[in-house]
C-alpha positions in Angstrom: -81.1 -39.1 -5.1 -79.5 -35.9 -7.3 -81.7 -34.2 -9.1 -78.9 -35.0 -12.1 -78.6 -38.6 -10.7 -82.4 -39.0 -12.0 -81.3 -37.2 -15.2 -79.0 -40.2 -16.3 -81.8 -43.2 -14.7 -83.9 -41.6 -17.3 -81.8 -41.2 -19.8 -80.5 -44.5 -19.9 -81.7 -46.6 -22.7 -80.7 -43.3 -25.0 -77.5 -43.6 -23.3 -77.2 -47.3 -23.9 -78.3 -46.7 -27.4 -75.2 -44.1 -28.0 -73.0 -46.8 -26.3 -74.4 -49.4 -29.2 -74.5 -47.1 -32.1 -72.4 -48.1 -34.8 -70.2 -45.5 -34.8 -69.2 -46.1 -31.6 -69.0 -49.3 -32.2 -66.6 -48.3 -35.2 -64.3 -46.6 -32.8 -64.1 -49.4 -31.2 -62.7 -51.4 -33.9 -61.0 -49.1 -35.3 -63.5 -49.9 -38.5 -64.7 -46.6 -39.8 -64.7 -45.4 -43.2 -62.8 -42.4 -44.0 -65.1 -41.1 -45.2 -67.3 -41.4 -41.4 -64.3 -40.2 -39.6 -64.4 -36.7 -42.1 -68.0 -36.0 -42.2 -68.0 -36.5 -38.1 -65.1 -34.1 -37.9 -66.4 -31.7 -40.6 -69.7 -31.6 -38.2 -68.3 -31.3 -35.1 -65.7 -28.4 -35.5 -69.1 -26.1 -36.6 -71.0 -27.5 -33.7 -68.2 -26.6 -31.3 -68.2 -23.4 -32.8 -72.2 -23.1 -31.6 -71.4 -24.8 -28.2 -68.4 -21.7 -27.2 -71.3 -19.3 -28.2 -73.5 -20.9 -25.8 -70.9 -20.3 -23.2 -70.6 -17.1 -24.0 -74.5 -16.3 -23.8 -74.2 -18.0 -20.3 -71.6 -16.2 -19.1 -74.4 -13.0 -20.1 -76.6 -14.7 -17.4 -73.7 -15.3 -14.9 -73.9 -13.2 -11.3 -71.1 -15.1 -9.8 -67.4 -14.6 -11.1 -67.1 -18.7 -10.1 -69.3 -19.0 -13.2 -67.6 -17.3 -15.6 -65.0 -18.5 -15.1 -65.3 -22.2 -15.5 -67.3 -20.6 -18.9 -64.7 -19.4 -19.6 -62.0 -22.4 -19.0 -64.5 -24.5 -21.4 -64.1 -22.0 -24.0 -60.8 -22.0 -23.8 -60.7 -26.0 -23.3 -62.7 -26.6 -27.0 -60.0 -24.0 -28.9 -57.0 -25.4 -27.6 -57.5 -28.9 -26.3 -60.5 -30.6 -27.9 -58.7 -30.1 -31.7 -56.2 -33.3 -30.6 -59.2 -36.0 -30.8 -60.0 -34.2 -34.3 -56.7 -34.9 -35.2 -56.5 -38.6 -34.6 -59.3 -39.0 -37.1 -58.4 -36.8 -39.4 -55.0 -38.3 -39.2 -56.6 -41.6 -39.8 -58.9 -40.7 -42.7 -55.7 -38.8 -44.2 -56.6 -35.4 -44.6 -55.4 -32.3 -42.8 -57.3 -30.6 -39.8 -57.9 -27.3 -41.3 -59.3 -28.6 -45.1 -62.3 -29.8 -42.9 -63.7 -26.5 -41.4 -65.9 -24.4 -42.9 -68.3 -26.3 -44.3 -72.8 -25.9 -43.8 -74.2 -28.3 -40.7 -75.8 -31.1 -41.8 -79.6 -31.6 -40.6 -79.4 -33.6 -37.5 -76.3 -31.1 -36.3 -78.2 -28.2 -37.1 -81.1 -29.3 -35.3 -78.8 -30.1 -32.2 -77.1 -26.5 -32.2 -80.3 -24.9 -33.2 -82.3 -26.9 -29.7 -79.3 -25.5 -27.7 -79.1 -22.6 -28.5 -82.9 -21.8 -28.7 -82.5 -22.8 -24.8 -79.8 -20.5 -24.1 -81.7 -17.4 -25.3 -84.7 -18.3 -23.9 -84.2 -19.9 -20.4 -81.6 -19.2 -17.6 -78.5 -20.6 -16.6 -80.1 -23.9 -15.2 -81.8 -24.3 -18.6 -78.6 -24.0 -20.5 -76.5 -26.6 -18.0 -79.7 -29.0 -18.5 -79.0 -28.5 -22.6 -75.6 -28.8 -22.5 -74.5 -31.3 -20.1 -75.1 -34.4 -22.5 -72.6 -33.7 -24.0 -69.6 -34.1 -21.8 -71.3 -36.5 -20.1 -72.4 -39.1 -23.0 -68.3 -38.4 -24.1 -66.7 -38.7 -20.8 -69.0 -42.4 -20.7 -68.2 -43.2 -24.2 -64.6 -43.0 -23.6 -64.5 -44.6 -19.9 -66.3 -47.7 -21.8 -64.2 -48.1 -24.6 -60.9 -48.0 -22.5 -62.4 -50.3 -20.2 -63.6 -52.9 -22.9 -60.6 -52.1 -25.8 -57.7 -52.0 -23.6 -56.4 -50.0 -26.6 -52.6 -50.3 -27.0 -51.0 -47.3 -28.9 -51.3 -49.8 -32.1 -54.8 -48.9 -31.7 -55.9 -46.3 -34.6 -58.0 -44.4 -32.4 -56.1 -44.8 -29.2 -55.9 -41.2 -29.0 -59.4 -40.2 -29.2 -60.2 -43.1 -26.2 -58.0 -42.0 -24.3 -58.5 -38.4 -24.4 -62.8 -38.8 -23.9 -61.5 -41.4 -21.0 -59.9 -38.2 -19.2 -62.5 -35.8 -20.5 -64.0 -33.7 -19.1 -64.6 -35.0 -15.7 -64.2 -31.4 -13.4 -66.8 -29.6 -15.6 -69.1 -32.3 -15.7 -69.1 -33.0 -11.9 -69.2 -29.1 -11.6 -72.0 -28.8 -13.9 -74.1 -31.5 -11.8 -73.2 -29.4 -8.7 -74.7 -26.5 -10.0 -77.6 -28.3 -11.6 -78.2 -30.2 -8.8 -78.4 -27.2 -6.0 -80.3 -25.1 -7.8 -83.1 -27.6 -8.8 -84.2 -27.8 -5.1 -85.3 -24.9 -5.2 -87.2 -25.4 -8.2 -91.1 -26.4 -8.5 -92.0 -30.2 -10.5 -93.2 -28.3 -13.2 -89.8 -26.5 -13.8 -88.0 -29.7 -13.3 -89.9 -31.3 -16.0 -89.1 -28.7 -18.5 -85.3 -28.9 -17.7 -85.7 -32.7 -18.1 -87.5 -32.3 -21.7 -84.2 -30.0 -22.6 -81.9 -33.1 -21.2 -83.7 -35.6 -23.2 -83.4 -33.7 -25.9 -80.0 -32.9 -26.1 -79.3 -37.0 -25.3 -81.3 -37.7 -28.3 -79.6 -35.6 -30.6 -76.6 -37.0 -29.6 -77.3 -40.0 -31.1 -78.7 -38.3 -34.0 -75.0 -36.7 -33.9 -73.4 -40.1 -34.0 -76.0 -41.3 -36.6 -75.5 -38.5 -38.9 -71.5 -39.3 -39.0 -72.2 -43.1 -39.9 -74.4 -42.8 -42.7 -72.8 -39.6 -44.1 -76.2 -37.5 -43.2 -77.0 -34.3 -45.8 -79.9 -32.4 -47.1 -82.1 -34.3 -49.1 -82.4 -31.3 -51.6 
């Protein structure tokens, strides 16, 4: 078994959790609040901001030009590519793109960007995959799901965002777990561990992501 393969087994009653979330369940439906869909988007765009700089800090760490670039490609993929799922909810909720950006991370986002990119500086390039690879991977799953179980027709509000997350991000996640996965073998149990805890992790938080969105999350004071 992949070293990423035992990633996910461990990982999956968060995963399952994400799957259950209301949110997600929302998207489903196509039930969520306005409101939901603008504090998710509001969140996201400055989190996506934080994930390209995490890229970038790995590209620092890169000795292979095969690196960089698919870096790179995923920096490029979030500023022109990743807006269109935006878009379907911020057409839904009514409001334009742009009036939602800008605006201070709420607490369970800020923790998220603040674990990754804590990682980043700190560890090396297998450290940074193990952080980031939730990510694509819980959205790629999401999106797989929901197509499977919605069947969404283009009536659908969110058809859009299904069908995009369906198609997502499939290249850089199996590249990532290539990566990930050959250069754990070298690695000693002790250094697998500790690129497990930053996997966990960044699973966790992306429920707290999703959880954050549904109940309009802020700072207390």
């Amino acid at each position: 078994m992949s070293f990423t393969t035992e990633l996910r087994q461990g990982a999956d009653s968060i995963y399952n959790a994400i799957f259950e979330h209301p949110f997600v369940r929302g998207i489903a439906n196509g039930t969520l609040s306005s409101e939901q869909l603008i504090h998710y988007v509001k969140q996201d765009f400055e989190y996506l901001n934080v994930y390209m700089r995490i890229y970038g800090i790995a590209i620092s760490k890169c000795e292979e030009r095969e690196q960089i670039q698919m870096f790179n490609e995923q920096i490029a993929f979030i500023l022109n590519s990743e807006i269109h799922p935006h878009q379907n909810f911020c057409e839904r909720a009514g409001v334009t793109y742009e009036s939602l950006q800008g605006y201070s991370l709420a607490p369970s986002a800020h923790h998220y960007t603040r674990h990754m990119l804590n990682v980043a500086h700190e560890g090396s390039l297998e450290d940074i995959l193990a952080a980031l690879l939730p990510c694509p991977w819980t959205y790629q799953e999401i999106g797989q799901r929901l197509l499977e179980e919605v069947k969404p027709t283009p009536e659908h509000p969110f058809y859009e965002w299904i069908h995009f997350y369906a198609n997502f991000a499939s290249d850089v996640t199996e590249k990532m777990r290539l990566w990930l996965d050959e250069w754990a073998e070298s690695l000693s149990e002790a250094r697998k561990n500790k690129l497990r805890e930053h996997f966990d992790n960044s699973c966790r938080l992306e429920y707290e992501f999703w959880d954050m969105a549904f109940t309009l999350e802020e700072w207390k004071v």
